[in-house]
N, C-alpha and C positions, 0 to 999 in steps of 0.2 A: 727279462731277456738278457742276463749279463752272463758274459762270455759267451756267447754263442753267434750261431751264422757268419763262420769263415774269419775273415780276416787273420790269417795264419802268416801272411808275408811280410811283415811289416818291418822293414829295415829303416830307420830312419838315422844311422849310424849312434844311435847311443840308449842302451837298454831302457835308459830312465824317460826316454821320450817318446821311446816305445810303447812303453804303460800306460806312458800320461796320454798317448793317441788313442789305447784302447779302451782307456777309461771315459774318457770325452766320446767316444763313438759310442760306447754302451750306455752311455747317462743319457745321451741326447736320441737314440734308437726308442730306449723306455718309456722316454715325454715328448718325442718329436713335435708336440706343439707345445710347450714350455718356451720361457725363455733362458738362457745359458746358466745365469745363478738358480732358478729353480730347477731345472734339468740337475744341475750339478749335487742337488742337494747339499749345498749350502755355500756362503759366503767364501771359505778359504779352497773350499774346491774350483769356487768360479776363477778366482785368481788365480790358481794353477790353470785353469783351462786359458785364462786371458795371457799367461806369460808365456803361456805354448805358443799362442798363436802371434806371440810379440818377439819369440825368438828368431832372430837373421841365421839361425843354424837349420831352421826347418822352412825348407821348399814347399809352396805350392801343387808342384810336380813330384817333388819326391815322397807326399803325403798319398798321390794319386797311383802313386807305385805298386800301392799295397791289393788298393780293388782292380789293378790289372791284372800282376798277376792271380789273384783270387779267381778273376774271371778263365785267365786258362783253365785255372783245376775247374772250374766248372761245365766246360765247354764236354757237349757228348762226344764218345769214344768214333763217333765216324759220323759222313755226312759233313753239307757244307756250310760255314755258318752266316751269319749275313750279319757285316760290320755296320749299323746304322747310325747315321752322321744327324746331325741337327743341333744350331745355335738359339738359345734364348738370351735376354738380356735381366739382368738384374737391379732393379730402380732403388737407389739411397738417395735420391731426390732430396729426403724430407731430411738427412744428417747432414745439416748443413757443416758441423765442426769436424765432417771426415776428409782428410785429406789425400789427393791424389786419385781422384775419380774424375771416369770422361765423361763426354757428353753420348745420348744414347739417339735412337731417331727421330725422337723429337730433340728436338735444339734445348731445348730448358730443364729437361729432364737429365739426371746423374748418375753413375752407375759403373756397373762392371759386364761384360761379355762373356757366356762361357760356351764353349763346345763339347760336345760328348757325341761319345761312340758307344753304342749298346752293343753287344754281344745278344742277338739274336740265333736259337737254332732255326732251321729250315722248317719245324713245326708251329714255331710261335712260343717260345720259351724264350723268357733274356736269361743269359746266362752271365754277365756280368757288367762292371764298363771299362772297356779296352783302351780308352784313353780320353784324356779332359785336358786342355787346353784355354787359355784365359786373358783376359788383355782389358787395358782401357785405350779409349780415344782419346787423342791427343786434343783439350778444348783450344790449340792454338791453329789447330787446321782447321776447323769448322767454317765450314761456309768455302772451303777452299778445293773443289774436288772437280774443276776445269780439267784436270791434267790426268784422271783417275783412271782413265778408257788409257791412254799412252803408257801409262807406268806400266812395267812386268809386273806379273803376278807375283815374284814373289817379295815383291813393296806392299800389294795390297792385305787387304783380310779377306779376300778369296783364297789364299794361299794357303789357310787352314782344312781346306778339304784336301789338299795335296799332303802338308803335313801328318794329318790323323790316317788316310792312307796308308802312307807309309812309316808309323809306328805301329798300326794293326798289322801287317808285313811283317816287320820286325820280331814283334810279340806273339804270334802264333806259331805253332809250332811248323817246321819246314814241311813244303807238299799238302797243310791242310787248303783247302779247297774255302774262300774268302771273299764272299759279293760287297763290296762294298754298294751301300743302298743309300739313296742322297733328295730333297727336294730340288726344287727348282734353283734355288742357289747355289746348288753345286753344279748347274752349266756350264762348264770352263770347259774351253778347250782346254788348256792345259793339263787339267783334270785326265781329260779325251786323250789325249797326246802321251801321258807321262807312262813310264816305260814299269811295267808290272811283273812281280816275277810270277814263275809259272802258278798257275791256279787262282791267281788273281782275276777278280771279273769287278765288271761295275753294272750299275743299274740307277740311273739315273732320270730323274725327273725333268724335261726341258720346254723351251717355248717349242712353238709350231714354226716362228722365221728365223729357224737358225740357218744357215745357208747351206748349204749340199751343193756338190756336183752332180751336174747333169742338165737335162731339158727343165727339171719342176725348179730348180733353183733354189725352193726352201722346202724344208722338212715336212713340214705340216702337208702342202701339197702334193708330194712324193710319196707318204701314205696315203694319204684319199684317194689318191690314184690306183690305189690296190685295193682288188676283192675283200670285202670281210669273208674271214676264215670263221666264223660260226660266232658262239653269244658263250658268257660263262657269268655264274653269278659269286658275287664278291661280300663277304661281310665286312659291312664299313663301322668300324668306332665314331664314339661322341666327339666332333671337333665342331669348333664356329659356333656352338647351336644346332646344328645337325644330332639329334638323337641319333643311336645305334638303326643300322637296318640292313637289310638286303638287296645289294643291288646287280641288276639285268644287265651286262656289259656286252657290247655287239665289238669284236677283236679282228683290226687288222692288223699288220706288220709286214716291211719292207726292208731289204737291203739297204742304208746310206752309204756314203762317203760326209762327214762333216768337213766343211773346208774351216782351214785357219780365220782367225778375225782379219775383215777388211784392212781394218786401222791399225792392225799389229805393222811394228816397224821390221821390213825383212820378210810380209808375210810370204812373196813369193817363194820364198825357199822353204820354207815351214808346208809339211805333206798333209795330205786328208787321210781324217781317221776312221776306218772305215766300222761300221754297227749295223746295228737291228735297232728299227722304229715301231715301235708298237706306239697303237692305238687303242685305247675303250674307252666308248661313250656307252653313256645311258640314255638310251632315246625315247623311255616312258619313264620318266622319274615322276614321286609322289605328289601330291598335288601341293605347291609353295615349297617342291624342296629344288635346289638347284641341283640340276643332272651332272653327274659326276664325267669329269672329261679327262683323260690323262694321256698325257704322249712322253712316252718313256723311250729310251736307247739303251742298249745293255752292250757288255760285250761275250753274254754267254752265249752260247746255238739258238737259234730261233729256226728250227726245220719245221715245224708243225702247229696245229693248235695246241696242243697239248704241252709244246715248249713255250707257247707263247705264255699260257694260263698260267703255269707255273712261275713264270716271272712276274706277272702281276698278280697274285697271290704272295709271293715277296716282297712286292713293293707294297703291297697293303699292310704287312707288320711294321713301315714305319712309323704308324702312331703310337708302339711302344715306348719308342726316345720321348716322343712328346710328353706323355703319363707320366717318363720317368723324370722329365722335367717339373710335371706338377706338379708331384711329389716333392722335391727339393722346395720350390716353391711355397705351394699350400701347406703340405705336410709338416715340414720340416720349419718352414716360414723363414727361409733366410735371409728376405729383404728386411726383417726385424732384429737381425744383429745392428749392434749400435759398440764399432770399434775406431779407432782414430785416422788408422790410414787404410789405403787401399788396399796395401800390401798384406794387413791384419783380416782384413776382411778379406780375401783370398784364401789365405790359409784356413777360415775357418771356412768358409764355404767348399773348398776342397775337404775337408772332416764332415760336412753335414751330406757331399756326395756320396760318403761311403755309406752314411746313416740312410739317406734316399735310396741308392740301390739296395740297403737289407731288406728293407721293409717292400721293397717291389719283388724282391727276391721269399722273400717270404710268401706273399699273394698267391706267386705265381708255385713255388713250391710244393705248397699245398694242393694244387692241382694236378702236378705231376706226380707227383708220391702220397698219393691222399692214405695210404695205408702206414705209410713209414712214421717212427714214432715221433711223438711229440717234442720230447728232449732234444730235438736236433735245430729246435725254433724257441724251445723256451724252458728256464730254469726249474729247479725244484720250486721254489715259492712259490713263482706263478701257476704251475702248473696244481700243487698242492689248493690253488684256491678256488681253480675250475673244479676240481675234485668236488668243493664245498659246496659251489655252489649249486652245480646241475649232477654229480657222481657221474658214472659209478665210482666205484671206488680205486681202481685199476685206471692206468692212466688212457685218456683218448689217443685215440691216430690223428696226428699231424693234421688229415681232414676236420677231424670232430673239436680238435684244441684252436685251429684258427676260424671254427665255426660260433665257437661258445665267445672267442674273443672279440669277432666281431658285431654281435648281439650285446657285447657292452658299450660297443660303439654305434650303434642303432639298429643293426642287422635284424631283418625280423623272421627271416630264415623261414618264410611259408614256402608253400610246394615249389608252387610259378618261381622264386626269386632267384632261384640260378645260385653262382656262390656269390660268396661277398669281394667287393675289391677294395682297393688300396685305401680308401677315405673311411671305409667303418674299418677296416682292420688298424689303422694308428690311432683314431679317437680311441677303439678297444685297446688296444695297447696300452695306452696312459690311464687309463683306468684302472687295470689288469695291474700295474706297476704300483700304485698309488694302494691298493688291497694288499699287493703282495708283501709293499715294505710295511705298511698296519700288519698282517699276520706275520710277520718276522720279528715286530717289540712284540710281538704278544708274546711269543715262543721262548722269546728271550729274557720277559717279563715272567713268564712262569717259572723258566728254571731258575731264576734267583730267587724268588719266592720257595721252591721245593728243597732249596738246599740248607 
């Protein structure tokens, strides 16, 4: 896989640190489960990768520069796209000699925070990540969050969904049309409140007692109070334990007003923001599974069923961010760097996000352009040694080369199996990488020999 799949933007203000990011993204894209000197193939190259990520000249953020912009050029020529928000944590728990890591939600566990923004289209394509964001917890406040409800949001770490917000804003280009798409942690009023430029919308995941004006007083009951507008069925992804499946959604939705928090200080002067509440439940869910229930606010049009369905059919591609979570995780295995401080370990984690998004970018790739050539995912070697091993001789379509790749990652590619995703295509990738640099001594073994 080297040199390929984008990252064309990469400013990191000095050519030489330029390379050395592109080189560490394509070593670690190749073996995404290796670890950094085996990725690197070999000792003096892990050390360049270790003093990249050691240099106070290279930003975190400025590392995360390269797959935003990447993601505009990615983004489709029309239509609106849907910004998706979601934090995970990252556990160094067990590196006890790393310095400068917080504590995570459990009290004894260690670690880093990050946020990411998917570039989702409106059809269910990511098309990049718009922005990544990262922090540790202070271990001197622990135990100290009496005052957490008082503080302004923008003391807390809810202030990150305001932030990412509004650098997808920024990053997009002007007049595209921008849902910002959130779970339930992104409830804030302030969220609700903050001032959006035109084409900006949200769509938001929330409780049922958030408070509203009117007679019903909270949200939850101010929709039940409304007719269901008919039923729509939703495909839900692997989460919890929940296998994939199909689910029966019976859809209301109502006008609110959300009022400001009780306990905000000055809330009298602070205005209610007015939305749409939707509702689906699932009121014959399968038997031992839990019925899927979701009360969502947006601020797009909600005139009809048909607007309604539409927004939760969006709200349903945020288990993308989640995948593309895994993928850094599992994939990529970044809780297995073993660097000294926090700050190290950031930087490299911001590099294995770009490596995370190729490889989800790739999956999904392959889907959208299953005809488009191969070359555009993977080098002459690798591609010379799908050649070898299944022909023909002529290279495959971009469909048929991430098929063959991920049948070396276990894919067993019968009828029923649908295509492959993100877990046989990088075990096939390190495979695929591992044959290609063996047929490249060979090649390189014969011509010295023929001369």
């Amino acid at each position: 896989m080297r040199q390929t799949l984008g990252l064309r933007h990469v400013d990191l203000g000095d050519d030489r640190l330029n390379r050395r990011f592109l080189k560490i993204v394509d070593d670690l894209a190749a073996a995404p489960e290796a670890g950094l000197p085996e990725a690197s193939g070999g000792w003096a190259a892990a050390k360049a990768a270790y003093r990249f990520f050691d240099n106070p000249a290279v930003e975190a953020g400025t590392i995360a520069d390269a797959p935003r912009r990447d993601a505009v050029e990615h983004l489709p020529p029309g239509g609106p796209i849907l910004a998706v928000q979601d934090t995970t944590s990252l556990d160094f728990t067990g590196h006890e000699a790393t310095e400068g890591l917080g504590y995570l939600d459990h009290p004894r566990r260690r670690g880093l925070l990050v946020h990411s923004t998917l570039a989702v289209s409106a059809d269910g394509v990511p098309c990049g990540l718009l922005d990544r964001r990262s922090w540790t917890r202070d271990p001197r406040r622990l135990g100290k969050s009496t005052d957490r409800r008082s503080r302004p949001t923008a003391e807390k770490e809810s202030a990150r969904w305001l932030e990412s917000a509004a650098a997808v804003e920024a990053a997009l280009p002007p007049g595209r049309e921008v849902v910002t798409v959130a779970d339930r942690e992104a409830d804030i009023y302030d969220l609700f409140a903050r001032p959006r430029r035109a084409g900006s919308h949200l769509l938001v995941r929330v409780k049922p007692r958030r408070g509203v004006r009117g007679p019903d007083r909270l949200l939850g009951d101010a929709v039940r109070a409304s007719a269901a507008r008919g039923t729509m069925a939703v495909e839900l992804g692997r989460a919890d334990g929940r296998p994939p499946r199909t689910a029966v959604l019976t859809v209301r939705y109502a006008a609110v007003a959300v009022k400001p928090p009780a306990n905000r200080k000055g809330a009298s002067g602070l205005p209610d923001v007015p939305l749409t509440a939707i509702l689906v439940e699932e009121e014959s869910p399968p038997e031992g599974q839990e019925p899927v229930r979701w009360w969502l606010v947006t601020t797009l049009p909600v005139r009809s069923l048909a607007d309604a369905e539409r927004a939760v059919r969006w709200y349903a591609l945020r288990w993308l961010v989640e995948r593309y979570h895994f993928v850094l995780k599992s994939g990529c295995r970044v809780e297995r760097l073993q660097l000294r401080t926090a700050g190290r370990l950031d930087r490299a984690v911001a590099t294995c996000s770009a490596v995370a998004w190729r490889l989800l970018w790739l999956t999904y790739e392959a889907r959208r352009h299953p005809e488009g050539p191969a070359e555009a995912a993977l080098g002459e070697p690798e591609r010379a040694v799908l050649r070898l091993l299944e022909g023909p001789d002529e290279d495959p379509t971009l469909k048929d080369a991430v098929r063959r790749v991920a049948k070396l990652g276990g894919f067993l590619g019968r009828k029923g199996d649908g295509e492959p995703g993100v877990k046989t295509i990088w075990r096939g990738l390190r495979r695929l990488e591992a044959m290609a640099a063996g047929y490249t001594l060979l090649l390189e073994a014969m011509k010295k020999h023929m001369r």
